[in-house]
N, C-alpha and C positions, 0 to 999 in steps of 0.2 A: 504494500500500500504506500502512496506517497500521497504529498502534501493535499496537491488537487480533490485526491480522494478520499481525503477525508473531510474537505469542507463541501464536495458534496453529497456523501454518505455520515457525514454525518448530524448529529440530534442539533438544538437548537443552541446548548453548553458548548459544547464543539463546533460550533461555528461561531460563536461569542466569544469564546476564548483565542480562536485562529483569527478572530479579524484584531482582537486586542493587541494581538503579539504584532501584527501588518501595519498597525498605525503606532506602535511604539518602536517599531523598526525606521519605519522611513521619517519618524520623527526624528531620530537620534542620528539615526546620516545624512540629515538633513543638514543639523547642526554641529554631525560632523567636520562635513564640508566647509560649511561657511565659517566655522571657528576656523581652520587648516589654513583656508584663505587670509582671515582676518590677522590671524596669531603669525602670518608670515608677514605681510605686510608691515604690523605692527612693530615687530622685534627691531627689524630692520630701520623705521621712523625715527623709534624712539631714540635710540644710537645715533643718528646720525640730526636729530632735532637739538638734542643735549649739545653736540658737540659745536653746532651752527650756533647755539646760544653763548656757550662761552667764549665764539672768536666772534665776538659783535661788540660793536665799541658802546653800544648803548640799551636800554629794554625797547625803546619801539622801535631801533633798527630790527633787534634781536625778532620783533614780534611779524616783523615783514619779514625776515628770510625763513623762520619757520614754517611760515603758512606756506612755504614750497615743497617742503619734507613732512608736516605731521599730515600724513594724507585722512588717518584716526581719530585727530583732533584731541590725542591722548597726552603732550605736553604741552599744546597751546593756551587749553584753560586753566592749567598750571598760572601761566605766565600773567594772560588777562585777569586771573582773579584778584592779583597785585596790586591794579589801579583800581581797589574798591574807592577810594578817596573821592573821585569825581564821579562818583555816582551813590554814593549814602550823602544822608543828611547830616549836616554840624551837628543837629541836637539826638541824634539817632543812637541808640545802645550801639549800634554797628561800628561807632567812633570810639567806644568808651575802651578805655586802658591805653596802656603806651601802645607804639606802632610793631612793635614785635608781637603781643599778643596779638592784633587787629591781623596781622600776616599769618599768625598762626590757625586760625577758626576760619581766616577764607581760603589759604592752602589745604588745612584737614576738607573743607567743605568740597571743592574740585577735587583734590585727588578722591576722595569716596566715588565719587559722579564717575572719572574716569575709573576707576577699579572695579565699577559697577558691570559699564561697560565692556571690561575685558573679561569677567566671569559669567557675564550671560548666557545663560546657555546649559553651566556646567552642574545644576541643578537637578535639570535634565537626564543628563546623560547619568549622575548617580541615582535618579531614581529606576530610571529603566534598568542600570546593570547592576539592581539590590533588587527590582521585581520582577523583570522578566525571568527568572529562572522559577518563581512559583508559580507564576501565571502557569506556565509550562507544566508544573507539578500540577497544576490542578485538571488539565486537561490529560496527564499521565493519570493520577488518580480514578479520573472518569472512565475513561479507557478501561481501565483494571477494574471496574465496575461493570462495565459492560460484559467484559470477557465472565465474570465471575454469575453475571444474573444471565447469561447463555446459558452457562454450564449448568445452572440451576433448575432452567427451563428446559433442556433436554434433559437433563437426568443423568446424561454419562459426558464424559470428556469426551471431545472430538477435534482436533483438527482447524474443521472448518468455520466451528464455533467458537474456536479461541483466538484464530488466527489475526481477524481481523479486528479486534478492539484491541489486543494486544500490540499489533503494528502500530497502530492508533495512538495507544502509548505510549510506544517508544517515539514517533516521528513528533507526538509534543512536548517529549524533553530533551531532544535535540532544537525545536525549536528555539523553545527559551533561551537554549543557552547561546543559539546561535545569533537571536538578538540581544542579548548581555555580553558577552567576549568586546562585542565591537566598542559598546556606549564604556565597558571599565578600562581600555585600553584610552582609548580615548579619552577620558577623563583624568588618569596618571597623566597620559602625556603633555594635556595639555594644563594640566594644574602645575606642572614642572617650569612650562615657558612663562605661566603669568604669573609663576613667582618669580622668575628671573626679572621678566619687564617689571615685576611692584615693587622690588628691591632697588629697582633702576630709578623708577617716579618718584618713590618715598626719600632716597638718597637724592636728587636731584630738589626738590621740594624743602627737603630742609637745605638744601645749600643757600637756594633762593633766596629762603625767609634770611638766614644770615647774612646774608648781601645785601639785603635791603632793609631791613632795619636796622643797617648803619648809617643809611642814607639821611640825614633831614628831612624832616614832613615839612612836603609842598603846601 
C-alpha cells in the first residue's frame, strides 16, 4: 500500500490525519525556503552594512551608504533609531534621563523589531518537528486498530485482513517522520546563523550607543 492509497481507502481519521501531515509539510518548506533565502542574504548584509558604517566619516553619510547593502533592513533601524531626538517631544518620558539611557530603550526597542524579524518562522518549524511524529503515531495507532477489529470480525488471522491496515501503519509513521527530519534540521541550522547574525546586531548596537553618547545632545 502507499500513500495515495491510503487516502483513498481510507476512513475519515485517515484522511484527517494524511491531509494534517500535507499542510504541515509544505508549511515548513515553505518556510524553509524562504528562511534559506533570507538567512543568506542577510548574513552576508549585515557584514558588510557594519563595516560601511565604520568607514563613514559621519551617521547620515553612514545612513546613505547602508541603504545600499542592508537589502533586510536588519542594521539600518539600528542606526535611524538614534535620531529619536527630532522626533519625540521636549516634555515626553521619551527624553527623560541622560542621553545614554535614551540610546539604550531605542536600541533595545529596534534590535527586538529586527531579531523579530530574523526568527520568524522558527516557531514553526519546532512545532511541526515536536508534532508531526505523533500526528503520524496517531494514524499508526488507527491502522493497528483497524488491523486488530478485522481480525476480530473474521474470527481467525489472515493475511489479507491484516495486511492492509497494517501497511496503513507503517506508511503513517514514516510519514511523520518524514515531515519532522526536515522542519528539526532546519531549525538547528538555522537557529545557529541567527545566532551568529544577533551576536553580530547586539555587538554592533552596543558599540553604537557608546559612540554616541559621547557625542553632545543637539
Amino acid at each position: 500500500m502507499n500513500l495515495p492509497g491510503v487516502i483513498t481507502q481510507g476512513d475519515a481519521i485517515t484522511k484527517a490525519v494524511v491531509l494534517l501531515l500535507l499542510v504541515m509539510s509544505v508549511a515548513s518548506w515553505v518556510v524553509i525556503l524562504w528562511k534559506t533565502w533570507l538567512l543568506q542574504r542577510a548574513s552576508g548584509d549585515v557584514a558588510r552594512s557594519i563595516a560601511a558604517f565604520w568607514q563613514s566619516p559621519d551617521l547620515d553619510t553612514a545612513i546613505g551608504r547602508i541603504q545600499a547593502f542592508d537589502r533586510e533592513a536588519l542594521v539600518l533601524p539600528l542606526i535611524v533609531a538614534t535620531k529619536f531626538e527630532a522626533n519625540a517631544a521636549k516634555a515626553s518620558l521619551a527624553l527623560a534621563g541622560d542621553k545614554s539611557q535614551q540610546l539604550t530603550r531605542v536600541l533595545r526597542n529596534a534590535l527586538h523589531a529586527v531579531l523579530h524579524k530574523l526568527q520568524f518562522g522558527q516557531v514553526l518549524l519546532a512545532t511541526v518537528g515536536s508534532t508531526a511524529p505523533f500526528v503520524g503515531l496517531l494514524g499508526t495507532v488507527w491502522g493497528i486498530y483497524h488491523a486488530l477489529t478485522a481480525i476480530a470480525t473474521a474470527g481467525q488471522i489472515s493475511i489479507d485482513k491484516v495486511s492492509g491496515p497494517v501497511g496503513e501503519a507503517l506508511i503513517m509513521t514514516a510519514a511523520g517522520l518524514a515531515v519532522a527530519l526536515p522542519a528539526v534540521l532546519a531549525y538547528n541550522i538555522f537557529g545557529r546563523s541567527i545566532g551568529r547574525m544577533e551576536a553580530d546586531l547586539e555587538g554592533f548596537a552596543r558599540d553604537l550607543r557608546e559612540l554616541l553618547s559621547k557625542e553632545p545632545t543637539r
